[in-house]
N, C-alpha and C positions, 0 to 999 in steps of 0.2 A: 203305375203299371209300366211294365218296361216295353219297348215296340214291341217284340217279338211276341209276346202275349198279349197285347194288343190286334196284331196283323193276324194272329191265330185266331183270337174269338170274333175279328169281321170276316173274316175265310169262311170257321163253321156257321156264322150269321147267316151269309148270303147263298152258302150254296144250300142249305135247310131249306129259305125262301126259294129256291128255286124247286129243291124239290119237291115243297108243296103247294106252290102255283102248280106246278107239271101233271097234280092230277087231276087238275080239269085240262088235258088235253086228252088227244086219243090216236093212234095210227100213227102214220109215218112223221110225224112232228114231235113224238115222244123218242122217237130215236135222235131226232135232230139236237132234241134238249138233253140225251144223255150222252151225246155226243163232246157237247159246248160245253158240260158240268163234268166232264172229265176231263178235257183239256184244262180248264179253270181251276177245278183244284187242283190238280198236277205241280201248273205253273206256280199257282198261288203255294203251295207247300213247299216248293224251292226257295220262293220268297223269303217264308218263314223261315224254314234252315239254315237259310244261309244269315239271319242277324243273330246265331246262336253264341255261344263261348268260343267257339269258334271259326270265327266268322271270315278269316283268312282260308278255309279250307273249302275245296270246289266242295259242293252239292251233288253228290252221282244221280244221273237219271231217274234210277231204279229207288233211290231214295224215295219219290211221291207216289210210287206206285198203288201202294196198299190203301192210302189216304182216299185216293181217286178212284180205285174201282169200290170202296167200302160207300163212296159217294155214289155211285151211279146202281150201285144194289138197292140204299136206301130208296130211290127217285123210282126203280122199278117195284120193291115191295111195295112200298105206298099204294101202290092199284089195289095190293088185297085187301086194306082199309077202308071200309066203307066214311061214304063221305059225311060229316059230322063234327061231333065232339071227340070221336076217337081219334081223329086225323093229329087233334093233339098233344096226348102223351106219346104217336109215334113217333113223332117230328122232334119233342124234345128227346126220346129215345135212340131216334138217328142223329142228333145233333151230337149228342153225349158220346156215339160209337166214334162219330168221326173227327172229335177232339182227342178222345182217346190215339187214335190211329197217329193221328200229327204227334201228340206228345213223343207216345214209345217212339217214333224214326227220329225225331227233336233228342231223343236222351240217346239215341245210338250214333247221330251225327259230332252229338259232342263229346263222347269218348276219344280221349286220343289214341287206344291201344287199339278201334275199331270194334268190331259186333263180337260180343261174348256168348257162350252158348245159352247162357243164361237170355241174352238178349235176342236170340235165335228163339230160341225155343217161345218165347212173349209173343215175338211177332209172329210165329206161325199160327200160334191160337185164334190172334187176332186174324191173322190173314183167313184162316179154316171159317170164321163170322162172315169177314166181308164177302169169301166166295160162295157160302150157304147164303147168303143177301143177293150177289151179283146174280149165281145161276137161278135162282128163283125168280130176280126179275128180271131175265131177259126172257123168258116165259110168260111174263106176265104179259108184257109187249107185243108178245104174236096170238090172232085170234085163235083159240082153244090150244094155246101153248100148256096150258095147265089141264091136265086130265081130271074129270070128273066121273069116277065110275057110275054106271049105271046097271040097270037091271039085264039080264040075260046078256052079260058080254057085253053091254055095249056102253056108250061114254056120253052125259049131259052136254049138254053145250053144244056150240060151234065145233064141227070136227076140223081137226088141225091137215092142211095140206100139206104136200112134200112139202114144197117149197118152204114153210113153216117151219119143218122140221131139219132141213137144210138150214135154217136164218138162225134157229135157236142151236144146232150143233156148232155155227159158223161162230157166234157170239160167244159161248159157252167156251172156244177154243182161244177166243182171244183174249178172255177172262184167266186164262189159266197159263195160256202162254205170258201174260205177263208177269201174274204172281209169281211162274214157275222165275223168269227173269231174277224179279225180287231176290230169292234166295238161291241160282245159280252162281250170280255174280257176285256174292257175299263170299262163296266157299272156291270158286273156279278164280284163276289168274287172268284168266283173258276175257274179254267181251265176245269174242267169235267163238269160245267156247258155250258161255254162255247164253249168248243168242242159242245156237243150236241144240242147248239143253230145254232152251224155254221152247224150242219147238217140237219137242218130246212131247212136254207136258201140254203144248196146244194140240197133237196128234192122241193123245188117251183122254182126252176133255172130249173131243169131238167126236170119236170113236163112240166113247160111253154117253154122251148126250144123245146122239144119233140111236141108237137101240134102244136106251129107256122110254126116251118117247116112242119110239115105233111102236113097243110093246103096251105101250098107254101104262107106264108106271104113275099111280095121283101123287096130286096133289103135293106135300112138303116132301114125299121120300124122295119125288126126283131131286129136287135140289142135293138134299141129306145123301144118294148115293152120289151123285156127282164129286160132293165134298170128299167123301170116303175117298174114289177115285186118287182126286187130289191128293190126298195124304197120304195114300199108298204108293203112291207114284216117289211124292216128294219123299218119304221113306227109303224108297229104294237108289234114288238118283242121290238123295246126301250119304249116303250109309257110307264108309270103306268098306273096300270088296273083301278084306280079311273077315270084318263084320259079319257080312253078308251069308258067311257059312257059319254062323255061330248060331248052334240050334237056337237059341231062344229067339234071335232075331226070326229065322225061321217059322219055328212053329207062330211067332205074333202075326207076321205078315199071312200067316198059312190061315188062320184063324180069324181076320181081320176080312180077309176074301173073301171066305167060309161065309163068314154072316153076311156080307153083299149077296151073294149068289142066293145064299137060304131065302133073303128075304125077296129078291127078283121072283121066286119062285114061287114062295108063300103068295107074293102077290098076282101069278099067273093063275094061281090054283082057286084064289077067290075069283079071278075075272069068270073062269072057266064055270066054276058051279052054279 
Protein backbone atom coordinates (compact mmCIF):
# COMPACT_ATOMS: atom_id res chain seq x y z
CA UNK A 1 0.00 0.00 0.00
CA UNK A 2 1.59 3.07 -1.01
CA UNK A 3 1.72 6.12 1.94
CA UNK A 4 -0.55 8.10 0.53
CA UNK A 5 -3.43 5.60 0.70
CA UNK A 6 -2.23 4.64 3.59
CA UNK A 7 -2.36 8.36 5.37
CA UNK A 8 -5.79 8.63 3.58
CA UNK A 9 -7.54 5.54 5.20
CA UNK A 10 -5.95 6.67 9.02
CA UNK A 11 -7.35 10.33 8.13
CA UNK A 12 -11.08 8.62 7.26
CA UNK A 13 -10.24 6.17 10.33
CA UNK A 14 -9.84 8.74 13.00
CA UNK A 15 -11.91 11.50 12.13
CA UNK A 16 -15.29 8.59 11.60
CA UNK A 17 -14.04 7.80 15.37
CA UNK A 18 -14.42 11.02 16.21
CA UNK A 19 -17.46 11.51 14.78
CA UNK A 20 -19.02 8.83 16.53
CA UNK A 21 -17.69 9.31 20.13
CA UNK A 22 -19.08 13.01 19.42
CA UNK A 23 -22.65 11.69 19.82
CA UNK A 24 -22.41 11.11 23.22
CA UNK A 25 -21.78 14.70 23.83
CA UNK A 26 -24.21 17.55 23.83
CA UNK A 27 -24.11 21.61 23.91
CA UNK A 28 -21.26 23.76 23.64
CA UNK A 29 -18.60 20.77 23.62
CA UNK A 30 -20.15 19.48 20.29
CA UNK A 31 -19.10 22.75 18.70
CA UNK A 32 -15.68 22.42 20.29
CA UNK A 33 -15.40 18.94 18.60
CA UNK A 34 -16.48 20.10 15.22
CA UNK A 35 -14.31 22.64 15.48
CA UNK A 36 -11.01 20.44 16.20
CA UNK A 37 -12.54 17.70 13.28
CA UNK A 38 -12.43 20.36 10.87
CA UNK A 39 -9.09 21.75 11.42
CA UNK A 40 -7.89 17.97 11.58
CA UNK A 41 -9.10 17.00 8.37
CA UNK A 42 -8.18 19.99 6.62
CA UNK A 43 -4.62 19.76 7.75
CA UNK A 44 -4.63 15.96 7.52
CA UNK A 45 -5.85 16.19 3.58
CA UNK A 46 -3.06 18.59 2.76
CA UNK A 47 -0.86 15.91 4.23
CA UNK A 48 -2.40 13.46 1.95
CA UNK A 49 -2.11 15.81 -1.23
CA UNK A 50 0.72 16.55 -1.00
CA UNK A 51 2.52 12.64 -1.21
CA UNK A 52 0.44 12.63 -4.51
CA UNK A 53 2.29 12.15 -8.26
CA UNK A 54 2.82 15.26 -7.57
CA UNK A 55 4.39 15.90 -4.81
CA UNK A 56 6.76 18.87 -5.79
CA UNK A 57 3.47 20.95 -6.29
CA UNK A 58 2.19 23.48 -3.29
CA UNK A 59 -1.25 22.02 -1.85
CA UNK A 60 -3.88 25.25 -2.38
CA UNK A 61 -5.78 25.95 0.75
CA UNK A 62 -8.96 25.53 -0.73
CA UNK A 63 -7.90 22.09 -1.85
CA UNK A 64 -9.08 20.38 1.89
CA UNK A 65 -12.00 22.38 1.98
CA UNK A 66 -14.80 20.05 0.79
CA UNK A 67 -13.03 16.98 2.78
CA UNK A 68 -13.56 18.99 5.97
CA UNK A 69 -16.71 20.51 5.88
CA UNK A 70 -18.12 16.88 4.39
CA UNK A 71 -16.43 15.89 8.01
CA UNK A 72 -18.06 18.11 10.21
CA UNK A 73 -21.82 17.49 8.37
CA UNK A 74 -21.12 13.91 9.10
CA UNK A 75 -20.33 14.50 13.16
CA UNK A 76 -23.54 16.90 13.05
CA UNK A 77 -26.00 14.54 11.15
CA UNK A 78 -25.06 11.72 13.32
CA UNK A 79 -27.44 13.38 16.25
CA UNK A 80 -30.39 12.37 13.96
CA UNK A 81 -29.32 8.67 14.40
CA UNK A 82 -30.70 7.27 17.06
CA UNK A 83 -28.21 5.68 19.35
CA UNK A 84 -27.68 1.90 18.69
CA UNK A 85 -27.02 -0.42 15.88
CA UNK A 86 -27.98 2.24 13.41
CA UNK A 87 -25.05 4.35 14.49
CA UNK A 88 -23.37 1.74 12.40
CA UNK A 89 -24.00 1.53 8.79
CA UNK A 90 -24.00 5.68 9.25
CA UNK A 91 -20.61 5.86 10.32
CA UNK A 92 -19.43 3.36 7.65
CA UNK A 93 -21.72 5.57 5.27
CA UNK A 94 -19.99 8.75 6.41
CA UNK A 95 -16.69 7.24 6.33
CA UNK A 96 -17.27 6.02 2.55
CA UNK A 97 -18.41 9.96 1.74
CA UNK A 98 -15.40 11.38 3.17
CA UNK A 99 -12.84 8.91 1.34
CA UNK A 100 -14.64 9.81 -1.44
CA UNK A 101 -14.13 13.56 -1.03
CA UNK A 102 -10.11 13.06 -0.45
CA UNK A 103 -9.96 11.06 -3.52
CA UNK A 104 -11.83 13.40 -6.18
CA UNK A 105 -9.40 16.56 -4.69
CA UNK A 106 -6.38 13.66 -4.55
CA UNK A 107 -7.25 13.12 -8.71
CA UNK A 108 -7.68 16.94 -9.33
CA UNK A 109 -4.37 17.81 -7.43
CA UNK A 110 -2.51 15.45 -9.60
CA UNK A 111 -3.52 16.72 -12.90
CA UNK A 112 -0.91 18.80 -14.30
CA UNK A 113 -3.31 20.77 -16.79
CA UNK A 114 -5.33 21.69 -13.31
CA UNK A 115 -9.32 21.17 -12.70
CA UNK A 116 -11.23 20.04 -15.86
CA UNK A 117 -14.83 20.81 -16.14
CA UNK A 118 -15.40 17.39 -15.98
CA UNK A 119 -13.58 17.63 -12.62
CA UNK A 120 -15.68 20.68 -11.54
CA UNK A 121 -18.65 19.70 -12.23
CA UNK A 122 -17.64 15.82 -9.68
CA UNK A 123 -16.79 18.09 -7.16
CA UNK A 124 -19.81 20.26 -7.11
CA UNK A 125 -22.00 17.25 -6.63
CA UNK A 126 -20.05 16.25 -4.15
CA UNK A 127 -19.80 19.47 -2.49
CA UNK A 128 -24.01 20.05 -2.94
CA UNK A 129 -23.87 16.20 -0.31
CA UNK A 130 -21.33 17.68 2.03
CA UNK A 131 -23.43 21.16 2.27
CA UNK A 132 -27.05 19.19 2.59
CA UNK A 133 -24.71 17.24 5.56
CA UNK A 134 -23.04 20.44 6.96
CA UNK A 135 -26.35 22.62 6.98
CA UNK A 136 -28.44 19.98 8.40
CA UNK A 137 -26.05 19.53 11.23
CA UNK A 138 -25.32 22.73 12.28
CA UNK A 139 -29.12 22.47 13.15
CA UNK A 140 -28.87 19.74 14.73
CA UNK A 141 -26.29 21.42 17.17
CA UNK A 142 -28.62 24.21 18.35
CA UNK A 143 -31.66 23.46 20.69
CA UNK A 144 -34.97 23.19 18.43
CA UNK A 145 -32.57 24.08 15.38
CA UNK A 146 -34.64 21.59 13.50
CA UNK A 147 -38.41 22.36 13.16
CA UNK A 148 -40.84 19.89 14.07
CA UNK A 149 -44.37 20.82 12.87
CA UNK A 150 -46.99 20.52 15.14
CA UNK A 151 -50.60 20.83 15.39
CA UNK A 152 -52.53 24.33 14.90
CA UNK A 153 -49.29 26.26 13.66
CA UNK A 154 -47.25 25.36 16.11
CA UNK A 155 -43.82 23.34 16.30
CA UNK A 156 -42.79 20.05 18.76
CA UNK A 157 -39.89 20.37 20.71
CA UNK A 158 -37.83 22.95 22.18
CA UNK A 159 -38.71 26.37 20.48
CA UNK A 160 -35.51 27.76 18.84
CA UNK A 161 -34.35 31.25 20.26
CA UNK A 162 -33.07 34.34 18.24
CA UNK A 163 -29.92 33.81 19.25
CA UNK A 164 -30.40 30.06 17.79
CA UNK A 165 -31.29 31.34 14.81
CA UNK A 166 -28.52 34.03 14.58
CA UNK A 167 -25.79 30.71 15.51
CA UNK A 168 -27.42 28.57 12.86
CA UNK A 169 -27.52 31.53 10.11
CA UNK A 170 -23.86 32.40 11.29
CA UNK A 171 -22.56 28.69 10.78
CA UNK A 172 -24.62 28.05 7.77
CA UNK A 173 -22.74 31.22 6.31
CA UNK A 174 -19.45 29.85 7.05
CA UNK A 175 -20.29 26.60 5.58
CA UNK A 176 -20.98 28.22 2.27
CA UNK A 177 -18.64 30.81 2.37
CA UNK A 178 -16.01 28.38 2.22
CA UNK A 179 -17.37 25.83 -0.33
CA UNK A 180 -18.20 29.04 -2.23
CA UNK A 181 -13.95 29.58 -1.80
CA UNK A 182 -13.60 25.97 -3.08
CA UNK A 183 -14.73 26.81 -6.42
CA UNK A 184 -14.15 30.72 -6.59
CA UNK A 185 -10.55 30.22 -6.67
CA UNK A 186 -10.60 27.23 -9.19
CA UNK A 187 -12.27 29.81 -11.93
CA UNK A 188 -11.01 33.51 -10.48
CA UNK A 189 -6.99 34.51 -10.83
CA UNK A 190 -6.63 36.11 -7.64
CA UNK A 191 -7.37 35.09 -4.00
CA UNK A 192 -8.74 38.58 -3.10
CA UNK A 193 -11.02 38.04 -5.70
CA UNK A 194 -11.95 35.03 -4.50
CA UNK A 195 -12.08 35.72 -0.94
CA UNK A 196 -14.65 38.22 -1.84
CA UNK A 197 -16.65 35.82 -4.02
CA UNK A 198 -16.70 33.45 -1.09
CA UNK A 199 -18.33 36.16 0.89
CA UNK A 200 -21.25 36.53 -1.54
CA UNK A 201 -22.03 33.01 -1.05
CA UNK A 202 -21.55 33.40 2.92
CA UNK A 203 -24.06 36.61 2.63
CA UNK A 204 -27.09 34.26 0.58
CA UNK A 205 -26.30 31.16 2.96
CA UNK A 206 -27.12 33.57 5.83
CA UNK A 207 -29.67 35.42 4.44
CA UNK A 208 -31.62 32.27 3.31
CA UNK A 209 -30.88 30.32 6.70
CA UNK A 210 -32.03 33.30 8.70
CA UNK A 211 -35.84 33.24 7.12
CA UNK A 212 -36.13 29.53 6.75
CA UNK A 213 -35.83 29.07 10.15
CA UNK A 214 -37.75 32.01 11.13
CA UNK A 215 -40.52 30.80 9.17
CA UNK A 216 -40.10 27.27 10.93
CA UNK A 217 -39.41 25.36 7.48
CA UNK A 218 -39.08 21.10 8.95
CA UNK A 219 -37.17 19.13 9.28
CA UNK A 220 -34.76 17.76 5.85
CA UNK A 221 -36.26 20.73 3.53
CA UNK A 222 -34.24 23.18 5.35
CA UNK A 223 -31.13 21.77 4.78
CA UNK A 224 -32.47 20.64 0.96
CA UNK A 225 -33.44 24.45 0.39
CA UNK A 226 -30.31 25.82 1.77
CA UNK A 227 -28.44 23.37 -0.78
CA UNK A 228 -30.62 24.85 -3.60
CA UNK A 229 -29.67 28.28 -2.46
CA UNK A 230 -26.15 27.15 -2.75
CA UNK A 231 -26.41 26.05 -6.26
CA UNK A 232 -28.11 28.74 -7.49
CA UNK A 233 -25.87 31.01 -6.25
CA UNK A 234 -22.80 29.05 -7.41
CA UNK A 235 -24.82 28.87 -10.91
CA UNK A 236 -24.83 32.24 -11.30
CA UNK A 237 -21.36 33.44 -9.85
CA UNK A 238 -19.53 30.56 -12.36
CA UNK A 239 -21.72 31.23 -15.39
CA UNK A 240 -20.05 34.00 -18.17
CA UNK A 241 -22.13 36.93 -18.29
CA UNK A 242 -22.53 36.31 -22.18
CA UNK A 243 -24.30 33.01 -20.65
CA UNK A 244 -26.16 34.44 -18.39
CA UNK A 245 -28.59 36.13 -21.12
CA UNK A 246 -28.89 32.89 -22.89
CA UNK A 247 -32.64 31.96 -22.53
CA UNK A 248 -32.20 28.54 -21.32
CA UNK A 249 -29.85 29.54 -18.71
CA UNK A 250 -32.52 31.69 -17.85
CA UNK A 251 -35.61 30.07 -17.82
CA UNK A 252 -33.30 26.98 -15.56
CA UNK A 253 -32.45 29.41 -13.08
CA UNK A 254 -36.14 31.00 -13.41
CA UNK A 255 -37.56 27.62 -12.70
CA UNK A 256 -35.04 26.33 -10.15
CA UNK A 257 -36.33 29.58 -7.94
CA UNK A 258 -39.74 28.81 -8.88
CA UNK A 259 -39.74 25.61 -7.12
CA UNK A 260 -37.81 27.02 -3.95
CA UNK A 261 -40.40 29.76 -3.47
CA UNK A 262 -43.51 27.07 -4.39
CA UNK A 263 -42.30 24.84 -2.03
CA UNK A 264 -41.62 27.68 1.00
CA UNK A 265 -45.04 28.26 0.29
CA UNK A 266 -46.57 24.98 0.00
CA UNK A 267 -44.96 24.72 3.33
CA UNK A 268 -46.47 28.03 4.88
CA UNK A 269 -49.94 26.79 3.69
CA UNK A 270 -49.76 23.57 5.68
CA UNK A 271 -48.33 25.42 8.81
CA UNK A 272 -51.36 27.70 8.42
CA UNK A 273 -54.28 25.08 8.05
Amino acid sequence: MDPRHRHQRELVALAITVVGLSRLLDGPLVWAVAALLFAAVWLGTRQVLAEGALGYAPVPIEASIIPAVAAIGALGTMRVVPLGLALVPALFAAGWFLDLTVRLEARVHDRPTGMTPADRTTLLAVALVASFLAFLGTATMVQGGLAEPGPANSELGPPISESGIVLIALADALVGGLLGFRFSASRLAGRRDALWAALTYAAAIAIAAGVLRAIGVPRLLFPALLTLVFYLWDTVRGTAPSLRRDPRFIWQSVLLTALGVAVIAWNLGLRGS
